[in-house]
NUBADREN-637946 format. One record per residue (C-alpha): residue number from 0; residue in three letters; x, y, z. Coordinates in pm, whole numbers, plus 50000, padded with zeros to 5 digits. Layout:
<r n="NUM" res="ala" east="X" north="Y" up="Z"/>
...
***
This chain:
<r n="0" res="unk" east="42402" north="94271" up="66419"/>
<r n="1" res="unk" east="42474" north="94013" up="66156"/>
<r n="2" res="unk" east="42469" north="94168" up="65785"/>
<r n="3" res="unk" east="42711" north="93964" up="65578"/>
<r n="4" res="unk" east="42492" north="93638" up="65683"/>
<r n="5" res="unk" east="42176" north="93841" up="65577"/>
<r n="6" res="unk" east="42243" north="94073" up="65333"/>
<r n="7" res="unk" east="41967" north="94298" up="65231"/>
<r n="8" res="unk" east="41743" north="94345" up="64886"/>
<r n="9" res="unk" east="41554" north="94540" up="64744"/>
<r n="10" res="unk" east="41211" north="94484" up="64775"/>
<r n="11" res="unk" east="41059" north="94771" up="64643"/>
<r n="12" res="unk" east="40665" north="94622" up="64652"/>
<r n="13" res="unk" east="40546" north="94462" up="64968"/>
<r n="14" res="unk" east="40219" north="94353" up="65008"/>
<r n="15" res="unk" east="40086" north="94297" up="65345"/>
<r n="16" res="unk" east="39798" north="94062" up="65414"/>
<r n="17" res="unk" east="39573" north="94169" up="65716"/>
<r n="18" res="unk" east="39727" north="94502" up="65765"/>
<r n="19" res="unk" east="39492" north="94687" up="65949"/>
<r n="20" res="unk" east="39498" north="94484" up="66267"/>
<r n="21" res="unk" east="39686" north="94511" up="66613"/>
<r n="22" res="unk" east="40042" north="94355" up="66416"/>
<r n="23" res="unk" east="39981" north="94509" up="66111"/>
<r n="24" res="unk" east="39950" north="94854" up="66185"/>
<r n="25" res="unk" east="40287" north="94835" up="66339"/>
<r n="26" res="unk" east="40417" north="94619" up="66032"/>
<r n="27" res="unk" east="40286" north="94889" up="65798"/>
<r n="28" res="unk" east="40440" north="95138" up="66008"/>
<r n="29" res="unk" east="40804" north="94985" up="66019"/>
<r n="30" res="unk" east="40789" north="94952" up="65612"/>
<r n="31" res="unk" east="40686" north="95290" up="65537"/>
<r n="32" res="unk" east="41021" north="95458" up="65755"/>
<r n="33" res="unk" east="41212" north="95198" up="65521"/>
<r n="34" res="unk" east="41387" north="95405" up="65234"/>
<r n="35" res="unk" east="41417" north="95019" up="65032"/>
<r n="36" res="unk" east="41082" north="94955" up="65007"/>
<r n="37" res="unk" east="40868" north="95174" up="64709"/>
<r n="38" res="unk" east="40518" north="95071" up="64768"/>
<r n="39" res="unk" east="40279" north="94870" up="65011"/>
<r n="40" res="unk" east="39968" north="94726" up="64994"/>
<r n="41" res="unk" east="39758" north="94736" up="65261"/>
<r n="42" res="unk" east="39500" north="94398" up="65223"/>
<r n="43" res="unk" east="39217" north="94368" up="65514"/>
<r n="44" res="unk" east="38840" north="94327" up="65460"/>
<r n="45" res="unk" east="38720" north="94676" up="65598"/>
<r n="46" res="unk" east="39017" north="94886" up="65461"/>
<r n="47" res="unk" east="39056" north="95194" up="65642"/>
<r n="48" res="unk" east="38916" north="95515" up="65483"/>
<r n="49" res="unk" east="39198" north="95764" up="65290"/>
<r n="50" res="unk" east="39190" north="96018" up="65528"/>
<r n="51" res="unk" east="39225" north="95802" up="65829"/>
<r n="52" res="unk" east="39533" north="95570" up="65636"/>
<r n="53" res="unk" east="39682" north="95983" up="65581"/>
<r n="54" res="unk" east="39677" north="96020" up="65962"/>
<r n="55" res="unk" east="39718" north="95659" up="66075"/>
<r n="56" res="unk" east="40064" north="95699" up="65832"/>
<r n="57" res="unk" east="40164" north="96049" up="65924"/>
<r n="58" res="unk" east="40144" north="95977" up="66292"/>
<r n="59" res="unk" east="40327" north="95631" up="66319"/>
<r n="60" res="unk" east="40593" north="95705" up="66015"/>
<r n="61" res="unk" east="40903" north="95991" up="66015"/>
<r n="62" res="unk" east="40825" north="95990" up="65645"/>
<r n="63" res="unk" east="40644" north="96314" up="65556"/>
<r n="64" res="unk" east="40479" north="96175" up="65223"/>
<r n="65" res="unk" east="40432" north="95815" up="65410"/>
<r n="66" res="unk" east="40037" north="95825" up="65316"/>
<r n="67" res="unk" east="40146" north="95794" up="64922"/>
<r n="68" res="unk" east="40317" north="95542" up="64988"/>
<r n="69" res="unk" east="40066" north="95258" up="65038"/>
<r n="70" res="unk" east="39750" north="95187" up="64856"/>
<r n="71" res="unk" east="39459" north="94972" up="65040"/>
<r n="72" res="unk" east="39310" north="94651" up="64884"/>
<r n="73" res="unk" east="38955" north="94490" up="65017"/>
<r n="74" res="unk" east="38970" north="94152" up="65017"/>
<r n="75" res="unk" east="38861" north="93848" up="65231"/>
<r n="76" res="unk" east="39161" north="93551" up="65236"/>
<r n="77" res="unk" east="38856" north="93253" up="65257"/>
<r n="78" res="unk" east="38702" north="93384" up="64926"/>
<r n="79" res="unk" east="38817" north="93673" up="64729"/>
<r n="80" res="unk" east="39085" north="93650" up="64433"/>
<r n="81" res="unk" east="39425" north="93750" up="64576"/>
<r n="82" res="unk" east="39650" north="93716" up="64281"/>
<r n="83" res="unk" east="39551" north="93994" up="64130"/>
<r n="84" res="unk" east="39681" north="94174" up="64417"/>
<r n="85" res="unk" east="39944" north="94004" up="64489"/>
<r n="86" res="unk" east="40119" north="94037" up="64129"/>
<r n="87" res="unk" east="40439" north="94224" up="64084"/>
<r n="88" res="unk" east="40510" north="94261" up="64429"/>
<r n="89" res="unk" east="40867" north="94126" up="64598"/>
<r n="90" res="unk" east="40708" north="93998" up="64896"/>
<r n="91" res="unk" east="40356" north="93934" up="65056"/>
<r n="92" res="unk" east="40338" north="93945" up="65431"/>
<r n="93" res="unk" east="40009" north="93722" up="65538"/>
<r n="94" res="unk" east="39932" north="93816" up="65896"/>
<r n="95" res="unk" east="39531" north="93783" up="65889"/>
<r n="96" res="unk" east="39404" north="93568" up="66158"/>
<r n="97" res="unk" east="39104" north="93563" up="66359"/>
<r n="98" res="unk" east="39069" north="93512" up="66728"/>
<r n="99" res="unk" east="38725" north="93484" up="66731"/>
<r n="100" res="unk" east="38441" north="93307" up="66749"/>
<r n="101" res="unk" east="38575" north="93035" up="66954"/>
<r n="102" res="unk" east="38171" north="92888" up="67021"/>
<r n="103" res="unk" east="38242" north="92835" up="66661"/>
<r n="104" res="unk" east="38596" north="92684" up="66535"/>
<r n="105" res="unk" east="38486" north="92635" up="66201"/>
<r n="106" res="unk" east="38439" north="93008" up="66118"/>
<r n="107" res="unk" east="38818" north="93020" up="66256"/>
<r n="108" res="unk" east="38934" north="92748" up="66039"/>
<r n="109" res="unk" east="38772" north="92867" up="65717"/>
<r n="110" res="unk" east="38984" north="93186" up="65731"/>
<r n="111" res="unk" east="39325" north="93126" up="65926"/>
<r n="112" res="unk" east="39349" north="92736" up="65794"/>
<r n="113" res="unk" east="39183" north="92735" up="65463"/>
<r n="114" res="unk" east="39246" north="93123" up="65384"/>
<r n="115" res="unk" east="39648" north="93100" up="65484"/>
<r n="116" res="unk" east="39639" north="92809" up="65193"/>
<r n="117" res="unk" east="39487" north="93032" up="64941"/>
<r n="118" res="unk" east="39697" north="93325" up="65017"/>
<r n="119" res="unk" east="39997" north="93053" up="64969"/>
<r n="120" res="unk" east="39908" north="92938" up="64669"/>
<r n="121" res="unk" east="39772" north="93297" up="64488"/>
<r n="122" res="unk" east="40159" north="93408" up="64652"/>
<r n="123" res="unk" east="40289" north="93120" up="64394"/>
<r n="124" res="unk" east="40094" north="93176" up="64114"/>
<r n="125" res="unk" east="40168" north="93562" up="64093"/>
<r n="126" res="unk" east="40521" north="93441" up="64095"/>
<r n="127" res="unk" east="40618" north="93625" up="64408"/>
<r n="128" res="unk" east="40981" north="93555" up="64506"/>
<r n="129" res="unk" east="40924" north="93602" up="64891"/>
<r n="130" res="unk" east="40643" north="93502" up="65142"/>
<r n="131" res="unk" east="40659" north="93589" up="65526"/>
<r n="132" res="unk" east="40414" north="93393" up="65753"/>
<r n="133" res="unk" east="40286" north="93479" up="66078"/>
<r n="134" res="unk" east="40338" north="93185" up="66290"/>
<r n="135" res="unk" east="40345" north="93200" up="66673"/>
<r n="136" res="unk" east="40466" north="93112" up="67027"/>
<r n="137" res="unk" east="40158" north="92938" up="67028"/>
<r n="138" res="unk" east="40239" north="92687" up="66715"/>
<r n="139" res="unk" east="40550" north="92483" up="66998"/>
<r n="140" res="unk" east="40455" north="92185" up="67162"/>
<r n="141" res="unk" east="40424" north="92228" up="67491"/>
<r n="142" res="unk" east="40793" north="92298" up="67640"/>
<r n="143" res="unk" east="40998" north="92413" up="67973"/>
<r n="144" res="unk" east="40947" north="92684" up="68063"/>
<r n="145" res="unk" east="41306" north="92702" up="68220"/>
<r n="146" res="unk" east="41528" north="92680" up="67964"/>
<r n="147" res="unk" east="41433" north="92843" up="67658"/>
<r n="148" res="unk" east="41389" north="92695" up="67320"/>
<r n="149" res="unk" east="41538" north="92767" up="66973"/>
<r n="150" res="unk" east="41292" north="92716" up="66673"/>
<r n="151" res="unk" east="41400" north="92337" up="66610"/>
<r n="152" res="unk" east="41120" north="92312" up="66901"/>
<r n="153" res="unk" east="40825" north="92062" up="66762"/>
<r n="154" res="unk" east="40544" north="92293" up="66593"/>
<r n="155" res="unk" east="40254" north="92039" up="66677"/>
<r n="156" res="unk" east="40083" north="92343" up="66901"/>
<r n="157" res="unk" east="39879" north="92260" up="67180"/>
<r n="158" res="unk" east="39578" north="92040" up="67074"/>
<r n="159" res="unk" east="39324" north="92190" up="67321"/>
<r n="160" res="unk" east="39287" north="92537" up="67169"/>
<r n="161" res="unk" east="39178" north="92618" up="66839"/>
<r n="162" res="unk" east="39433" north="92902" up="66809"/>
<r n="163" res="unk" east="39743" north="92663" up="66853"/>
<r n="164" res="unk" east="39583" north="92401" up="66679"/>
<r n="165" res="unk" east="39516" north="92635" up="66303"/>
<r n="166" res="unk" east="39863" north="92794" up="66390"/>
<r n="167" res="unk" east="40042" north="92430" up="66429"/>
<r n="168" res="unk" east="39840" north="92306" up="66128"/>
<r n="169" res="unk" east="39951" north="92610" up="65888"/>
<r n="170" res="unk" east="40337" north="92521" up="65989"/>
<r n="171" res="unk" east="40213" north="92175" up="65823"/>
<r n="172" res="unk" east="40080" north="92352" up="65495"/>
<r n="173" res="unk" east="40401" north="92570" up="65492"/>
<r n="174" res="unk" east="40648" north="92229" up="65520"/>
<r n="175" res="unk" east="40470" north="92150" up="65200"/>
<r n="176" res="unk" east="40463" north="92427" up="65036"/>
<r n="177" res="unk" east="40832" north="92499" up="65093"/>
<r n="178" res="unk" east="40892" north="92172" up="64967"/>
<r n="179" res="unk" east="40688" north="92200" up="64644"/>
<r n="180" res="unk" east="40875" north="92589" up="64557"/>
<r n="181" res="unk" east="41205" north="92568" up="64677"/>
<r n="182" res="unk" east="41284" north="92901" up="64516"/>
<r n="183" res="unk" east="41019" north="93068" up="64705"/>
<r n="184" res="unk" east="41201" north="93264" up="65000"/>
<r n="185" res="unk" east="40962" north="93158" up="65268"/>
<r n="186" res="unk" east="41000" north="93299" up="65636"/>
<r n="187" res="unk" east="40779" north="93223" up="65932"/>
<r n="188" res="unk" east="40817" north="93431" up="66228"/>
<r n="189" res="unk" east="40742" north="93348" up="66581"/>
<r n="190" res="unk" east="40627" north="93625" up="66844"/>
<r n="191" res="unk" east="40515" north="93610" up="67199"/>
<r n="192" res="unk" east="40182" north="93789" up="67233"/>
<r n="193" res="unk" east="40206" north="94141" up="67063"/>
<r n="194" res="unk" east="40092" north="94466" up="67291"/>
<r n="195" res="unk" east="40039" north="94780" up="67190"/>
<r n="196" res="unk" east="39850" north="95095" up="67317"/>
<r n="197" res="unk" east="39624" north="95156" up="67024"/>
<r n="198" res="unk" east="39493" north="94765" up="67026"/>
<r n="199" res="unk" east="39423" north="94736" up="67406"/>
<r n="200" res="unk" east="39036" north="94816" up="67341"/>
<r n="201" res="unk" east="39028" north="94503" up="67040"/>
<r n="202" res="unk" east="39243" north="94306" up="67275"/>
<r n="203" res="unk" east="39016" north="94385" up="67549"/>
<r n="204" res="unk" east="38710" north="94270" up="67314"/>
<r n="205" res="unk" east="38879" north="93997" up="67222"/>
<r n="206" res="unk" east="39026" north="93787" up="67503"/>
<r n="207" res="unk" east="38847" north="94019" up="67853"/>
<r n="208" res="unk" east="38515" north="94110" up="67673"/>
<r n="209" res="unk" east="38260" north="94337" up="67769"/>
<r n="210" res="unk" east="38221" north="94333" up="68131"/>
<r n="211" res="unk" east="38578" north="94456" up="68209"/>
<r n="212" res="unk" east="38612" north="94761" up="68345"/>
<r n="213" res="unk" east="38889" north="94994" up="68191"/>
<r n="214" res="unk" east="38952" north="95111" up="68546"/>
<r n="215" res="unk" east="39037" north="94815" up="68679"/>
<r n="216" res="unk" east="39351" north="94751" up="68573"/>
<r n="217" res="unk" east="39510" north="95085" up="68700"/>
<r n="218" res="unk" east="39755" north="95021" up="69012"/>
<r n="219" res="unk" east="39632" north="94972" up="69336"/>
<r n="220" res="unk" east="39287" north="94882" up="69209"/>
<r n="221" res="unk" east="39320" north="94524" up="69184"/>
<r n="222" res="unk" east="39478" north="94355" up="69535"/>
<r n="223" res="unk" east="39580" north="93999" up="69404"/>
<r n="224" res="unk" east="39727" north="93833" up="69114"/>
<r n="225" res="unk" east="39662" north="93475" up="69064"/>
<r n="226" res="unk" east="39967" north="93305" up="69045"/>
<r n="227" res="unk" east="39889" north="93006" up="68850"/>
<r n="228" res="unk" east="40132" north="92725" up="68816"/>
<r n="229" res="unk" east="40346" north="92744" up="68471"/>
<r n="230" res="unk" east="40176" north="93123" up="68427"/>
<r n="231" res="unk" east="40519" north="93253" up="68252"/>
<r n="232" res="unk" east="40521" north="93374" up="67901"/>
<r n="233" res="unk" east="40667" north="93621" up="67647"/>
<r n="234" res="unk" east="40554" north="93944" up="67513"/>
<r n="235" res="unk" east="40679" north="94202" up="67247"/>
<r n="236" res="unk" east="40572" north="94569" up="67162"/>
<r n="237" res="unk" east="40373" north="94583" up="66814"/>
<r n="238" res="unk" east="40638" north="94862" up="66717"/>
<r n="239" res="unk" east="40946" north="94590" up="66775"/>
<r n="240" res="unk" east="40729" north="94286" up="66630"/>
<r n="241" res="unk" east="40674" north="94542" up="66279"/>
<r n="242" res="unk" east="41050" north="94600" up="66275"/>
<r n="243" res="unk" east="41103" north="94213" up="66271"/>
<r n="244" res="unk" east="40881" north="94143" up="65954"/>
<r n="245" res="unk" east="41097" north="94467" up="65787"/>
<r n="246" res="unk" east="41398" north="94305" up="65840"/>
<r n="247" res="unk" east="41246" north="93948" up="65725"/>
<r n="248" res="unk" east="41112" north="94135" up="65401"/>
<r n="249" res="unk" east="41442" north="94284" up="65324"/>
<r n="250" res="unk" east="41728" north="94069" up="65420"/>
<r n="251" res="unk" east="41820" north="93714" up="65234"/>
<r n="252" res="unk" east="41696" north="93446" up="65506"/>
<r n="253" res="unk" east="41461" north="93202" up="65531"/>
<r n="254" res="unk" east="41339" north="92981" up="65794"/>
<r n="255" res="unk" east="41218" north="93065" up="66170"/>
<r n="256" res="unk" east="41270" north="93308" up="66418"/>
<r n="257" res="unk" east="41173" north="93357" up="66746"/>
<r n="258" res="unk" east="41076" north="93726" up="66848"/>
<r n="259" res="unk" east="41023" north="93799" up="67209"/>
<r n="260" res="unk" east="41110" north="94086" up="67446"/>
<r n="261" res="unk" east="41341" north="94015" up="67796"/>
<r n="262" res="unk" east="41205" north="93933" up="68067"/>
<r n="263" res="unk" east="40954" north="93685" up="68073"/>
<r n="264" res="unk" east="40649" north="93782" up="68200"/>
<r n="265" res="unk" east="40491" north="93603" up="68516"/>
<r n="266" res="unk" east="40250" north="93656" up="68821"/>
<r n="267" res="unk" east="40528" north="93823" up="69012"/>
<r n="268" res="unk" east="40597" north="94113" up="68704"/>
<r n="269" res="unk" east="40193" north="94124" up="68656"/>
<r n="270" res="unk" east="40176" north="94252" up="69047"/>
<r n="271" res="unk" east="40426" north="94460" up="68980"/>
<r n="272" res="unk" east="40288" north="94652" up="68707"/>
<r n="273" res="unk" east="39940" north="94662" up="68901"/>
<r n="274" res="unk" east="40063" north="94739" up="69213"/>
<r n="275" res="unk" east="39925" north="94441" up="69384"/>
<r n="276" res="unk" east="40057" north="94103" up="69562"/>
<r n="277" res="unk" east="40060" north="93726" up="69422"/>
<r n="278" res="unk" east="39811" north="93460" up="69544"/>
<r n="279" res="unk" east="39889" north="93131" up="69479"/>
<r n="280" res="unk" east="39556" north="92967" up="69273"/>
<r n="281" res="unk" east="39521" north="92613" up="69152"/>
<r n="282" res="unk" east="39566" north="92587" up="68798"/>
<r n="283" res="unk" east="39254" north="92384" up="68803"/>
<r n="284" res="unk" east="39038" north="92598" up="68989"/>
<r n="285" res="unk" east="39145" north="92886" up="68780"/>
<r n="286" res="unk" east="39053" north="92696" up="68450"/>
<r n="287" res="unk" east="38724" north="92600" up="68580"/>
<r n="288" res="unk" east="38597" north="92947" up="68655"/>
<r n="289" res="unk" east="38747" north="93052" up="68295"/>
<r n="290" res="unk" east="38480" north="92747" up="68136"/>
<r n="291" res="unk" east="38247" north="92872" up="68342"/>
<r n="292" res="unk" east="38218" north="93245" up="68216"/>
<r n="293" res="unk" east="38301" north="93109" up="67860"/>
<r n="294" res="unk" east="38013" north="92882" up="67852"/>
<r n="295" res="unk" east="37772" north="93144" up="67984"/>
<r n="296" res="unk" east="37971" north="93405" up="67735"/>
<r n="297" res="unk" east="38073" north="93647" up="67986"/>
<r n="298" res="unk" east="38435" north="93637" up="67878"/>
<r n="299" res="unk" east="38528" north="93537" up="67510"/>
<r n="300" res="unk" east="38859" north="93365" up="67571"/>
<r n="301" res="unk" east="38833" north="92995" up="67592"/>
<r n="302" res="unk" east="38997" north="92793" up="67846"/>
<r n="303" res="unk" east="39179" north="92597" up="67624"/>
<r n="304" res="unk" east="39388" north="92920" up="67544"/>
<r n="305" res="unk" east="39442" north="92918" up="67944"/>
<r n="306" res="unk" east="39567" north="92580" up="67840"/>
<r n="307" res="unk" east="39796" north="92664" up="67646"/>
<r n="308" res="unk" east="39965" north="92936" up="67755"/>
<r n="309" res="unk" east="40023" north="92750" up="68130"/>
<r n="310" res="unk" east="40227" north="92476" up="67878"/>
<r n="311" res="unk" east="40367" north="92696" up="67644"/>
<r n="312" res="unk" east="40820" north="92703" up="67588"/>
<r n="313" res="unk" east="40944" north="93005" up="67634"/>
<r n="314" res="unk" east="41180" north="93105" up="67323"/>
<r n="315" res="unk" east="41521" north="93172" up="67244"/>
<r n="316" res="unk" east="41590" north="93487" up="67038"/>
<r n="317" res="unk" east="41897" north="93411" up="66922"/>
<r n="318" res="unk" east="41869" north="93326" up="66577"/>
<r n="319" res="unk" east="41660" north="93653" up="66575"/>
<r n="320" res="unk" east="41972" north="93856" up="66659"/>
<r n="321" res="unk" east="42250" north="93721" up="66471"/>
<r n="322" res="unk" east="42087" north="93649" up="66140"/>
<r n="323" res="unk" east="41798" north="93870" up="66110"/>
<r n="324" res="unk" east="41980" north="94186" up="66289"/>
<r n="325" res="unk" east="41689" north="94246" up="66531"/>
<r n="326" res="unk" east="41708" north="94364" up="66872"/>
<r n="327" res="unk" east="41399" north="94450" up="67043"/>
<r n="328" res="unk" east="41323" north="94843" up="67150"/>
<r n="329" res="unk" east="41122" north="94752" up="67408"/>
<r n="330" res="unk" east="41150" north="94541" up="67706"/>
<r n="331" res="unk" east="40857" north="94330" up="67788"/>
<r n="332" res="unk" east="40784" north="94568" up="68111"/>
<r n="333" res="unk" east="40662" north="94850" up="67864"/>
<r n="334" res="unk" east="40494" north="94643" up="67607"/>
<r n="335" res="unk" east="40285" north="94505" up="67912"/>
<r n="336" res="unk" east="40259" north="94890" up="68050"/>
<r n="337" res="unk" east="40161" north="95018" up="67703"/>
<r n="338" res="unk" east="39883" north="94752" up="67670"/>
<r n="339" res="unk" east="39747" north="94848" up="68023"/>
<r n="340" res="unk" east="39751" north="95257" up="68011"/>
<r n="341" res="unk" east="39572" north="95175" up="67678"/>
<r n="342" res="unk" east="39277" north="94986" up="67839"/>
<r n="343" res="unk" east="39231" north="95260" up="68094"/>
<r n="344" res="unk" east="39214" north="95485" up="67838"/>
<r n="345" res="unk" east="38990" north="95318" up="67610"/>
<r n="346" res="unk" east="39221" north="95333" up="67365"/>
<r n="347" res="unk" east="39236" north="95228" up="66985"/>
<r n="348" res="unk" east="39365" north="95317" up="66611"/>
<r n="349" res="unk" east="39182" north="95412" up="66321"/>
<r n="350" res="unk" east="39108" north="95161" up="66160"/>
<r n="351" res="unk" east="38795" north="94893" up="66219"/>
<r n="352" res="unk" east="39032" north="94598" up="66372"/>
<r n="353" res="unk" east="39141" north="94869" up="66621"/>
<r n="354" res="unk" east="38846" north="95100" up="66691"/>
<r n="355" res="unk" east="38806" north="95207" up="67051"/>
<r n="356" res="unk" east="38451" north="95038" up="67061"/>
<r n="357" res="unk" east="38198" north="94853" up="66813"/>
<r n="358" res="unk" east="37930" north="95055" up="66655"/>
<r n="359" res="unk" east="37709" north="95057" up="66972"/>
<r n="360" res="unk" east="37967" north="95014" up="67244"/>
<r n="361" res="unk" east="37970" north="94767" up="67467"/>
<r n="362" res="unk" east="37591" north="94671" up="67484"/>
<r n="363" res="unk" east="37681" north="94582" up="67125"/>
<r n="364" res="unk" east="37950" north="94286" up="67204"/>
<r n="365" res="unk" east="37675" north="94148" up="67463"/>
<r n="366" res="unk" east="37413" north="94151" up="67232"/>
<r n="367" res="unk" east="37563" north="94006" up="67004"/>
<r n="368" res="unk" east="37746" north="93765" up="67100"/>
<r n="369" res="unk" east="38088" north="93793" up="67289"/>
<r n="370" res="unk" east="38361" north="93704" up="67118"/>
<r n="371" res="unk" east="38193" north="93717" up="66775"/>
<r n="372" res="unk" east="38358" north="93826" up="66510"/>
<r n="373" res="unk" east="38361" north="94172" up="66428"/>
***
């Protein structure tokens, strides 16, 4: 672990943007164990209620006063004053992003394109000296998926998909704005896809939708995998990916880091954890069944996120280790098992992002809409 390159600070007020969802919760979690950080605001637009932020803080933090510790904020990024909030703190962490609608990319845009500007710019005019962005895997140009990458990768995302288009676009915004307030420490960090236990039902809503069966996915159940040419990307356990922003809040860098778990995860390691065997599948045929179900809105992930992941780099974590200090807790087997003992189990958090089901269940996604937004 590198310290003298990245010494820490104190940054006694953190504000984090989008807290309440699948990364937050384990963001909020890693700051409130921190004994340098004071205060956090939690910012999301259906704010958890007291008594579930008490529990939802005693049971993820070691910290036995953890719930006085953070405050919650309402607050929509694509309309509602943020300065306000974001004044006097040391550093605002924006990771609100929605996945959903994709029938309707503009609804997307308005909040992670247009919203990520606004929470930019209020971060600037409350004078905030830090700002750490949630970028992704999914903001590289298509890469090899051999050799991995470090993050002087190209950032111009993967045009077909909405989600790597907003997240290449932001990178964009952020050039600029790093450029317009150089003494701004600005930090964009790049995860694989984040699992956890408590976000497998809102991952399951999602990216599977409503006609997935939780038992499915136990071992044994399912006989085949598809194994999909250039199927091979990274994962990281919410608890390790909350960790990561901590150490980006608190230490002296800037810049981007890659944050993935070892190893890779392909068809091979998915068979594995379901106890089945690997078929090889077109990656066209597979694609076309995908726009299929997404046209008739039996599954809400769109196939240009299929897309993408088939042509996404994998990434190297280098930088990640020696300047930022992080090592990962958990390999990418038991983020992966996490994720699937959680959709057996129905599982979810307390707050709404992370509820085990929508106000009337499943019938409730299909009516209406799937892959609405919640």
């Amino acid at each position: 672990m590198s310290t003298s390159a990245s010494p820490s600070t104190p940054a006694r007020r953190v504000v984090v943007v989008g807290a309440s969802g699948n990364v937050g919760t384990g963001v909020v979690a890693a700051l409130l164990r921190s004994d340098g950080i004071a205060h956090i605001t939690g910012v999301a637009r259906r704010p958890p209620a007291r008594s579930a932020a008490a529990r939802s803080a005693a049971a993820r933090s070691a910290a036995p006063a953890a719930a006085e510790k953070i405050t919650w904020a309402s607050a929509d990024i694509s309309r509602d004053d943020l300065v306000g909030v974001f004044e006097g703190a040391d550093v605002v962490i924006h990771l609100a992003w929605l996945f959903q609608p994709t029938h309707n990319p503009t609804t997307t845009w308005s909040t992670n394109v247009l919203g990520s500007i606004r929470v930019f710019d209020a971060a600037a005019r409350a004078g905030v000296p830090a700002l750490v962005h949630a970028s992704s895997v999914g903001a590289y140009s298509p890469g090899p998926k051999e050799e991995p990458v470090d993050e002087s990768w190209p950032t111009h995302g993967w045009p077909g998909a909405a989600y790597t288009r907003e997240k290449a676009y932001v990178e964009r915004v952020l050039d600029t704005f790093e450029r317009d307030h150089p003494a701004m420490r600005v930090v964009r960090l790049r995860p694989g896809f984040v699992f956890q236990r408590l976000a497998a039902s809102q991952q399951r809503r999602l990216f599977a939708g409503p006609f997935l069966p939780g038992g499915l996915v136990r071992p044994g159940v399912v006989p085949v995998v598809p194994d999909l040419p250039g199927l091979k990307f990274q994962v990281v356990h919410a608890e390790d990916v909350g960790e990561a922003y901590r150490l980006a809040a608190e230490r002296q860098v800037r810049g981007a880091f890659n944050i993935a778990a070892e190893p890779a995860v392909d068809s091979q390691l998915l068979a594995e954890a379901l106890d089945a065997r690997t078929v090889r599948v077109p990656a066209r045929a597979a694609r076309a069944a995908l726009a299929a179900a997404w046209r008739l809105h039996l599954v809400p992930a769109a196939p240009g996120l299929l897309d993408a992941v088939l042509h996404l780099p994998l990434m190297d974590t280098t930088r990640a280790s020696t300047e930022l200090g992080w090592v990962p807790g958990h390999d990418s087997r038991a983020a992966l098992r996490d994720l699937l003992t959680g959709l057996r189990a129905g599982a979810g958090g307390d707050t709404a992002a992370l509820a085990p089901s929508t106000p009337a269940g499943r019938v409730h996604e299909v009516l209406t809409g799937v892959g609405q937004r919640a």
